[in-house]
LUMBAMI-805198 format. One line per field, with one value per residue (C-alpha): x, y, z; chain; residue in one letter. Coordinates in pm, 1 decimal. Layout:
// LUMBAMI-805198
px: (X,...)
py: (Y,...)
pz: (Z,...)
chaine: (A,...)
residu: (A,...)
***
This chain:
// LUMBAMI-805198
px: (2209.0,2184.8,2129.1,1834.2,1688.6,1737.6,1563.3,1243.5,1206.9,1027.8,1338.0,1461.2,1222.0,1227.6,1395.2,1375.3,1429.4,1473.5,1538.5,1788.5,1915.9,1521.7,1448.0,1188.3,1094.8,957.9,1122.4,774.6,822.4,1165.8,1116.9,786.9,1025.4,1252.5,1062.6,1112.9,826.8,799.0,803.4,1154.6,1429.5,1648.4,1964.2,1824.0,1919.7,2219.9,2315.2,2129.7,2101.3,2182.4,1878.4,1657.5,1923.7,1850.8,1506.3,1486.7,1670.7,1438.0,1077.4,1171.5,1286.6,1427.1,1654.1,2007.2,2200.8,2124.6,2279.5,2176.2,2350.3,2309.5,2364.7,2398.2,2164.3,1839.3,1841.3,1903.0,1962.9,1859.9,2077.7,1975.8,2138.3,1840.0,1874.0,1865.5,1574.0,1751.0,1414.3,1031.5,877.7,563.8,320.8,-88.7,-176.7,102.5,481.9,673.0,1015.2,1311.8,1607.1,1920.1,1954.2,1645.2,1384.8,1031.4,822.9,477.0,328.0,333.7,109.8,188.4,212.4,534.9,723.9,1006.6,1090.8,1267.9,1323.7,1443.2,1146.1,1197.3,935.0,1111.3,833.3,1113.0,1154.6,1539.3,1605.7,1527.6,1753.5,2021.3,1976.8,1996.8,2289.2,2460.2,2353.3,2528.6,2841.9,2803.8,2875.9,2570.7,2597.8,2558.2,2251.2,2066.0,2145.7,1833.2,1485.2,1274.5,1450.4,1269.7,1306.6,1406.5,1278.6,1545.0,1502.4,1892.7,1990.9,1730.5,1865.4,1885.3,1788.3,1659.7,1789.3,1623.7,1798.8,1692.8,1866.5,1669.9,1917.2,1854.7,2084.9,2075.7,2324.2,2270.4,2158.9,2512.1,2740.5,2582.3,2869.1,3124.3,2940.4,2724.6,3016.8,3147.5,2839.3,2956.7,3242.1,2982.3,2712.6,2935.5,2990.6,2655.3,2455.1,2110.6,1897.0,2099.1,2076.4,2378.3,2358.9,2608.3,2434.0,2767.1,3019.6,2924.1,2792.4,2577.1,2287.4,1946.1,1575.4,1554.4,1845.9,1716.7,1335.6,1519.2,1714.0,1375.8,1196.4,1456.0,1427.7,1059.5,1085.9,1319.8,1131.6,806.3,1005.3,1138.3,816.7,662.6,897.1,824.1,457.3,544.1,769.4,498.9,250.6,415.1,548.7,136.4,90.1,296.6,220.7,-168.3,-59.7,125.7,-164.3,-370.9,-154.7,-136.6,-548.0,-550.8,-319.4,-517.8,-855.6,-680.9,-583.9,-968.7,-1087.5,-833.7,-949.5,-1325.3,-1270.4,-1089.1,-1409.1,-1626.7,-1486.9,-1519.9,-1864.3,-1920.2,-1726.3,-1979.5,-1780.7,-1904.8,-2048.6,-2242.3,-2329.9,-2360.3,-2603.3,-2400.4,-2065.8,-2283.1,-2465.8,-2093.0,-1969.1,-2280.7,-2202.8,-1859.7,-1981.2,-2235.2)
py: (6095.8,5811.4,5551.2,5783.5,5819.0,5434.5,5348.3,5525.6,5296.6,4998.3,4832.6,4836.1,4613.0,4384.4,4046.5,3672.0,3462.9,3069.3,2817.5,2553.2,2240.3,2130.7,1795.3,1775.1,2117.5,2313.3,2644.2,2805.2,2703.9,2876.2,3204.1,3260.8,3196.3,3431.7,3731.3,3852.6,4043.8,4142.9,4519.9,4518.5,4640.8,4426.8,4616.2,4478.7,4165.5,4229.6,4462.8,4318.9,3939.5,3819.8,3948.5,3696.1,3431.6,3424.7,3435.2,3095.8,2930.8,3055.2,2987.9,2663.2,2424.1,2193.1,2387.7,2376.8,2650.6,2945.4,3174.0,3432.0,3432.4,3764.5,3689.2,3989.2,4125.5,4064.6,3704.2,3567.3,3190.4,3086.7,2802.5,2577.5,2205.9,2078.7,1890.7,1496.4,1298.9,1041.6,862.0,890.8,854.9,624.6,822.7,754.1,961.9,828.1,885.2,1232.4,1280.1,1379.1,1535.0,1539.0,1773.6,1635.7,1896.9,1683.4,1776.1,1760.6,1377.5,1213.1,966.7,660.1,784.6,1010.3,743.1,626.6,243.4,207.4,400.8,408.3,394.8,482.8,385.6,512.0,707.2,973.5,1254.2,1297.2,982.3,1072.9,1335.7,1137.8,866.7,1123.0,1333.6,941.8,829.0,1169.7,1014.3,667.5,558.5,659.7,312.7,180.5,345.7,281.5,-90.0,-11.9,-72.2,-36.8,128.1,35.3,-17.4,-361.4,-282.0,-420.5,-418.3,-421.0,-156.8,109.1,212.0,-106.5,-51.9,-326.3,-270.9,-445.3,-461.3,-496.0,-827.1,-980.4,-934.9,-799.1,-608.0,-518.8,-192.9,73.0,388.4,537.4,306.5,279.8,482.1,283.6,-77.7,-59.2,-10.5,-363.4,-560.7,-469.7,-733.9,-973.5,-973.2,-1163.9,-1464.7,-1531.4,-1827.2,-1755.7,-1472.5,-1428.2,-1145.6,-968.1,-874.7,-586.1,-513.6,-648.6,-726.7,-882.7,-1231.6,-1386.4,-1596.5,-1706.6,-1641.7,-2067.3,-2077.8,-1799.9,-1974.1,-2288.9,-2144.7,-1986.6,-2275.8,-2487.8,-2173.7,-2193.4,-2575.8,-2570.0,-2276.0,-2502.3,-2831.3,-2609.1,-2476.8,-2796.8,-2938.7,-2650.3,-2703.9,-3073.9,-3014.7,-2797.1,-3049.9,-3295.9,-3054.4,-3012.9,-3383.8,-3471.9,-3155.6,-3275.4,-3636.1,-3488.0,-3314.9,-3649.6,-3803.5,-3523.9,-3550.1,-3899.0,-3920.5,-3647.2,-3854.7,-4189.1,-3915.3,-3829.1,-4171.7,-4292.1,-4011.0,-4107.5,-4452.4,-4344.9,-4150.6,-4469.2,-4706.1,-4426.8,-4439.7,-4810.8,-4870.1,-4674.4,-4623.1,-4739.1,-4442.3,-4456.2,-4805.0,-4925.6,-5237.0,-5412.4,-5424.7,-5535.2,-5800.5,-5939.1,-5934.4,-6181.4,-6467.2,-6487.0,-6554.8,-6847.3)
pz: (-2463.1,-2714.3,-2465.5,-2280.5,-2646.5,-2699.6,-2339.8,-2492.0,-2763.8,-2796.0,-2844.6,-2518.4,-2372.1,-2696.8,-2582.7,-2622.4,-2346.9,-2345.7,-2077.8,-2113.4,-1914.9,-1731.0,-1708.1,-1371.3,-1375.9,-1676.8,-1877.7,-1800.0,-1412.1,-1445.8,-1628.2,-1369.2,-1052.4,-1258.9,-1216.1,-1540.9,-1691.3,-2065.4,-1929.4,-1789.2,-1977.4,-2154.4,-2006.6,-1628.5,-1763.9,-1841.7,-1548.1,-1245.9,-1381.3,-1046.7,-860.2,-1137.5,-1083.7,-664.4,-787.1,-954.0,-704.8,-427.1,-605.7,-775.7,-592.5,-833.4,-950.9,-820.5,-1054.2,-1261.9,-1454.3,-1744.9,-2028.2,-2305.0,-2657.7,-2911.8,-2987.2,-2735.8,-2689.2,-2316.1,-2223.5,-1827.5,-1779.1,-1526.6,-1378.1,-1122.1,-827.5,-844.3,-743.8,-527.4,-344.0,-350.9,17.8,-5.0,139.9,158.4,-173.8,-374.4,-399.8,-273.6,-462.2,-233.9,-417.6,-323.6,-48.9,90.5,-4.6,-50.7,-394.9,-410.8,-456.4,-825.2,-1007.2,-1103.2,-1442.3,-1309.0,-1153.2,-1366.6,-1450.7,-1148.2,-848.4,-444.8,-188.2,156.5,437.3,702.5,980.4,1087.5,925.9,1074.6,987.1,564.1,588.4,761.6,497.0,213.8,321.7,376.5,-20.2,-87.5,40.3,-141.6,-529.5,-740.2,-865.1,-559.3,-442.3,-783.1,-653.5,-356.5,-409.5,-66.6,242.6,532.4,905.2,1052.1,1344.1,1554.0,1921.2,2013.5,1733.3,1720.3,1379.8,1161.3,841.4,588.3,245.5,-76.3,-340.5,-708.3,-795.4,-510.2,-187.7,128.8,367.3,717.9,835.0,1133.1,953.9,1132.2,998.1,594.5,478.7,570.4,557.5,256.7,-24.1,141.1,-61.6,-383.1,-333.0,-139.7,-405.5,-678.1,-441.2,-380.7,-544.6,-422.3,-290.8,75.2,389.8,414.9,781.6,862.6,1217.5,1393.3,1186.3,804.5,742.5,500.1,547.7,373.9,496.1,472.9,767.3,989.7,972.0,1057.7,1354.7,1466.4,1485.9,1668.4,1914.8,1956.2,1987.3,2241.1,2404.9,2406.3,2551.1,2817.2,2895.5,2890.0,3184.9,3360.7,3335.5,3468.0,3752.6,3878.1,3798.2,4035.2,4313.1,4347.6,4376.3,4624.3,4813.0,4777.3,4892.8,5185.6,5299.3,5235.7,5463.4,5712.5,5707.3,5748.4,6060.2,6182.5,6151.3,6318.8,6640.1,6660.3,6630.2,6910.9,7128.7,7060.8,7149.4,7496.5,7595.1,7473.5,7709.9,8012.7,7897.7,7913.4,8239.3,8494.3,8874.7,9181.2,9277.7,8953.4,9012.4,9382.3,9318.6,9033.6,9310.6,9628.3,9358.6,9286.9,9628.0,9781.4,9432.7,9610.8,9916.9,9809.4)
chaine: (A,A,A,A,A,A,A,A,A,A,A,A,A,A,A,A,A,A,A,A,A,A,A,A,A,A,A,A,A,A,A,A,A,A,A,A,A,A,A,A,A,A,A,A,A,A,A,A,A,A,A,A,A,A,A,A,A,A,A,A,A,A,A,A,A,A,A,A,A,A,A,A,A,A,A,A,A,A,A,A,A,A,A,A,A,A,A,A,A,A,A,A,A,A,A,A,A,A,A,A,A,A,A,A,A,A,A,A,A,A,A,A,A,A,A,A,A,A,A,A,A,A,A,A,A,A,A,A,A,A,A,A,A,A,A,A,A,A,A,A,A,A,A,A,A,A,A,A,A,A,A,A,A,A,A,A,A,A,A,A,A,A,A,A,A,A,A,A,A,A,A,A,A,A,A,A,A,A,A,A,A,A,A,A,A,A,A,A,A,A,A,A,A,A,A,A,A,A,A,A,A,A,A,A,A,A,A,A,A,A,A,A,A,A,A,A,A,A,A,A,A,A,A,A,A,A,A,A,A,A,A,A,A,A,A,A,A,A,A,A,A,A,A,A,A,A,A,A,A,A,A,A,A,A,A,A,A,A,A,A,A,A,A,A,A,A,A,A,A,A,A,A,A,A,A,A,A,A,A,A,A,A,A,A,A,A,A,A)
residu: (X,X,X,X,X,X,X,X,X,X,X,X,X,X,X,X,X,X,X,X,X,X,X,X,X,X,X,X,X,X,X,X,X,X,X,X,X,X,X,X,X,X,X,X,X,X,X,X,X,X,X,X,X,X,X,X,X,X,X,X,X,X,X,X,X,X,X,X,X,X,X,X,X,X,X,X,X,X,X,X,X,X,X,X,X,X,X,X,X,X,X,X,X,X,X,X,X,X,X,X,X,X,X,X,X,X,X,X,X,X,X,X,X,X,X,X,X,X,X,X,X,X,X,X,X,X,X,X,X,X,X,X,X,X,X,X,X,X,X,X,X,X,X,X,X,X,X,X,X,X,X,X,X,X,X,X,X,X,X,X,X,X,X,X,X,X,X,X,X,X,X,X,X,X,X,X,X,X,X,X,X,X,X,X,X,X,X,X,X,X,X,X,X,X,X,X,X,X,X,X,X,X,X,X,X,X,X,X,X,X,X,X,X,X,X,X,X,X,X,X,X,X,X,X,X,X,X,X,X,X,X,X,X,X,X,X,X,X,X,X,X,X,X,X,X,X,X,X,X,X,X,X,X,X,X,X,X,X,X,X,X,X,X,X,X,X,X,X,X,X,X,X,X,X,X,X,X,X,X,X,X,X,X,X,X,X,X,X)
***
């Protein structure tokens, strides 16, 4: 009886609600994806809090807990712990924060970006999520280490990834083996005298852009030399071929030149039947 009389008061809907624990998201983001309206009972609350709790966690996205809290006499607490923001994809209207379970967030200025922060320019959307659940699985230290994720665009591992790193590093892992590889470079890093590639593709080595430039253009060199022979070998298989059939032409004009000659003399040599009066002329000299 006392609590019906008590529900028709103005009272009973009297209540003070406050938001604790944001940091991305706002208390006013919270208490709308709560759901709770000025009109609803202050025993709902208490009784049914859950239903507001699922509430938040399904209209704002940053947040990762909830829970209601009642304090005697009307005053409720929504505490909330948010999701991190582990990476911002670099998109073509700015940056898109990805938090830790690899929901994206609408793109932020500038202005929202903080100091420092992970970028990953990676085209596949599988692969982001692969990468996040992996930076789940690493030191947080670690990953803060990461500046740009990016491919490497390998064409003998089709998952190489190419790691810069804020004190001016660079490391190359397979996106399926970052878990295990990547914690090896915090031991690597403190031998290193200048800015180096740690290559973790097969096996781990270190080397410097200056070395791999070198190596390159000893390749290309040597590629080009090669070539070059190539280019001459080919250049004097064609000459001698050319002289052969000089030679071949040549022989072949001496043969016509011999058979023109044999038909000349024919020519100048008439028989007897041709000539009759030159013989009979020859035959009456001897006789004188």
């Amino acid at each position: 009886m006392l609590i019906s009389l008590f529900l028709v008061t103005p009272i009973s809907k009297q209540k003070t609600v406050t938001v604790s624990g944001t940091s991305t998201t706002t208390s006013d983001a919270v208490l709308t994806a709560s759901g709770i309206k000025s009109s609803d009972y202050f025993f709902s609350l208490i009784f049914n809090h859950s239903a507001y709790e699922k509430s938040i966690l399904k209209n704002d996205k940053m947040v990762k807990e909830a829970k209601i809290v009642y304090h005697f006499p009307n005053k409720f607490t929504i505490k909330v712990k948010e999701y991190d923001i582990v990476a911002y994809a670099q998109t073509d209207d700015g940056y898109q924060p990805i938090l830790e379970n690899g929901t994206h967030l609408d793109v932020v200025g500038a202005s929202e970006l903080p100091d420092t922060f992970l970028t990953i320019n990676l085209s596949s959307e599988s692969d982001i999520q692969k990468l996040i659940k992996a930076f789940s699985k690493l030191d947080k230290d670690l990953v803060s280490q990461i500046q740009i994720v990016s491919s490497a665009n390998s064409s003998t591992t089709a998952d190489l990834l190419l790691l810069e790193m804020h004190d001016g590093n660079t490391v190359r892992v397979p996106l399926s083996e970052i878990v295990e590889k990547l914690p090896y470079y915090t031991k690597i890093k403190g031998n290193l005298t200048e800015a180096s590639i740690v290559d973790m593709e097969v096996g781990i080595y270190t080397t410097t852009e200056t070395i791999e430039s070198e190596a390159a253009a000893e390749k290309e060199s040597a590629s080009s030399e090669s070539s070059d022979e190539n280019t001459e070998s080919s250049d004097t298989e064609s000459t001698t071929e050319s002289s052969e059939e000089t030679q071949t032409e040549s022989s072949d004009t001496e043969v016509s030149t011999e058979a023109f000659a044999v038909d000349g003399a024919s020519d100048n040599n008439p028989t007897t039947e041709e000539n009759p009066n030159n013989m009979t002329s020859g035959m009456q000299v001897g006789q004188q």
